[in-house]
PATIKE-356613 format. One record per residue: z negated, x, y negated of N, C-alpha, C in turn; residue in three letters. Coordinates in steps of 0.2 Angstrom, whole numbers, plus 5000, padded with zeros to 4 digits. Last residue first. Example, Ala and Ser with C-alpha at 12.3 -4.5 7.8 and 13.67 -1.06 7.14 Angstrom:
REM PATIKE-356613
496550645011496450685005496150645000SER
496150665028496150625022496150665016ALA
REM end
This chain:
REM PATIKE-356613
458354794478458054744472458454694471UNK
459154884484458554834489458354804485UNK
460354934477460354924488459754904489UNK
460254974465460954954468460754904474UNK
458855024462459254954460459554914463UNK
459155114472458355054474458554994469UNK
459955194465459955174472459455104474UNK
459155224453459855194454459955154461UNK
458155314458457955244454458755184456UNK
458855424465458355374468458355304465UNK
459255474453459955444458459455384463UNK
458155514445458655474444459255414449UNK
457955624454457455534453458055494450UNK
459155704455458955654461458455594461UNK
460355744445459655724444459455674449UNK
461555774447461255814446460555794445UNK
462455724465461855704459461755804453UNK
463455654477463155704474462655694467UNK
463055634493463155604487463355684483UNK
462655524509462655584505463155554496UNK
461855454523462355424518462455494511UNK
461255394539461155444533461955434527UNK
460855224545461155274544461055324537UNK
458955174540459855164540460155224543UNK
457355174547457755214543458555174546UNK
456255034549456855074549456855134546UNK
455054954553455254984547455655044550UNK
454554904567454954844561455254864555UNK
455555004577454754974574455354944569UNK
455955104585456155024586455555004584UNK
457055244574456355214577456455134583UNK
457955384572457955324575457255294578UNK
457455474558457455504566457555404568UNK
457055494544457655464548457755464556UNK
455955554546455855494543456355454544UNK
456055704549455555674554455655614551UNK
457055734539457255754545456955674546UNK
456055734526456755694527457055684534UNK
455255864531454855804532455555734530UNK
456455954532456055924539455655864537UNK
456555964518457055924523456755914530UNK
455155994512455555924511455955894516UNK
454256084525454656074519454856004519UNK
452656034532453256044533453656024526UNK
451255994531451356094531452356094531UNK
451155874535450855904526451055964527UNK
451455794545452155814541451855854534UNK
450255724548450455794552451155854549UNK
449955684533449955674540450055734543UNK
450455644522451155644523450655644532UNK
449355644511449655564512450055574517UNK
448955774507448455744513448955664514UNK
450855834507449955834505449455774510UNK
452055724502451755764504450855804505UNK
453055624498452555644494452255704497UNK
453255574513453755604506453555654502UNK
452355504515452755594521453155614516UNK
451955404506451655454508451955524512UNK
453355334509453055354504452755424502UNK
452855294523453555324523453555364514UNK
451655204519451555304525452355324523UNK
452155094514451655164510451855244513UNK
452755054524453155064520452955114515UNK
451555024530452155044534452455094531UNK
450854934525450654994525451255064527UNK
452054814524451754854517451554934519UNK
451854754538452554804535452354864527UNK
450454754537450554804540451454824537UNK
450454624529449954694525450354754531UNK
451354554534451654584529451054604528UNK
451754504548451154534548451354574543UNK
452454364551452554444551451854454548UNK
452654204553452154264556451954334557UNK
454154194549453354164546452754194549UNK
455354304547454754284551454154264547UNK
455954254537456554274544455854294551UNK
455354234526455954194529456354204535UNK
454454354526454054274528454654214531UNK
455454444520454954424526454754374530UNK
455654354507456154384511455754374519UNK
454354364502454754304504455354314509UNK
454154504500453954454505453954394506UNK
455154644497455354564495455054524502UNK
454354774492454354734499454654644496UNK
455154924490454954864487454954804493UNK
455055114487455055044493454854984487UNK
455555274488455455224484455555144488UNK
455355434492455355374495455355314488UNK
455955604492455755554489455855494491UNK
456255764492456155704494455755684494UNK
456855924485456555864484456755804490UNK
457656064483456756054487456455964485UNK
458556034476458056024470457256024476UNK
459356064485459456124482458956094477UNK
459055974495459156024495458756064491UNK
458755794492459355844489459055924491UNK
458355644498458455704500458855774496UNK
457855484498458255524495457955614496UNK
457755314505457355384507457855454504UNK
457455164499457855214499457555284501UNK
457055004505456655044500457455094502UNK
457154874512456454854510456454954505UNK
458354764518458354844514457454844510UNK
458354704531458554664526458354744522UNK
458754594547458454654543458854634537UNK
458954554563458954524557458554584553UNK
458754534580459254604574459254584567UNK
458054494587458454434583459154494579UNK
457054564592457554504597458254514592UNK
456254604580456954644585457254614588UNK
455854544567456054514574456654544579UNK
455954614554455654584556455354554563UNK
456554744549456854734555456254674559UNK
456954824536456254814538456654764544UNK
457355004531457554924533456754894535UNK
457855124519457155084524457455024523UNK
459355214520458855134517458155144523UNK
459555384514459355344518459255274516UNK
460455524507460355464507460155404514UNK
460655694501460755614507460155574506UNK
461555784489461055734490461055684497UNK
462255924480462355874487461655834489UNK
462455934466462155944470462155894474UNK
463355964447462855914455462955954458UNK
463056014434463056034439462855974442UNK
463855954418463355964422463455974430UNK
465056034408464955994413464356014417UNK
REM end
């Protein structure tokens, strides 16, 4: 029997028109511990976008959704988050924003392979 490991789990929302409440899953922010990993995976359905505001500003949601990426990734793309472990830099990503690119509530699992689980999840919940 293969070992899991506890893994959480976030969505990137993209939240076009705060007035409105309207959103839609633009990526998955995954965390596991015990493999020191997090990871961002994003995909922007720009029709999606466009549908719920014709005036959205899709190179900035795009940039948006890079930077969430980039803190993941870590290194000169993470910012001030380059010195900080995985789960703080997980921490600082889910923290409640009022910007057009979200973090979901947190969500848990278990995995023995967290790219894997990543990929999976980005099928299941934003594609």
């Amino acid at each position: 029997m293969t070992k899991r490991d506890v893994f959480e789990y976030a969505l990137v929302r993209v939240v076009p028109r705060m007035e409105r409440g309207e959103c839609f899953n633009a990526g998955v922010l995954l965390y596991c511990r015990a493999h020191a990993y997090v990871a961002a995976r994003v995909h922007l359905d720009e029709a999606k976008l466009l549908a719920l505001d014709p005036q959205a500003d899709v190179a900035g949601v795009r940039a948006a959704l890079r930077g969430v990426e980039g803190v993941c990734a870590g290194g000169d793309d993470a910012g001030q988050a380059a010195g900080d472990d995985a789960g703080r830099r997980f921490r600082w990503l889910i923290a409640p924003r009022s910007t057009v690119v979200q973090p979901g509530p947190v969500h848990t699992g278990l995995t023995a392979d967290p790219e894997a689980e990543l990929a999976r999840l980005v099928e299941l919940l934003v594609r």
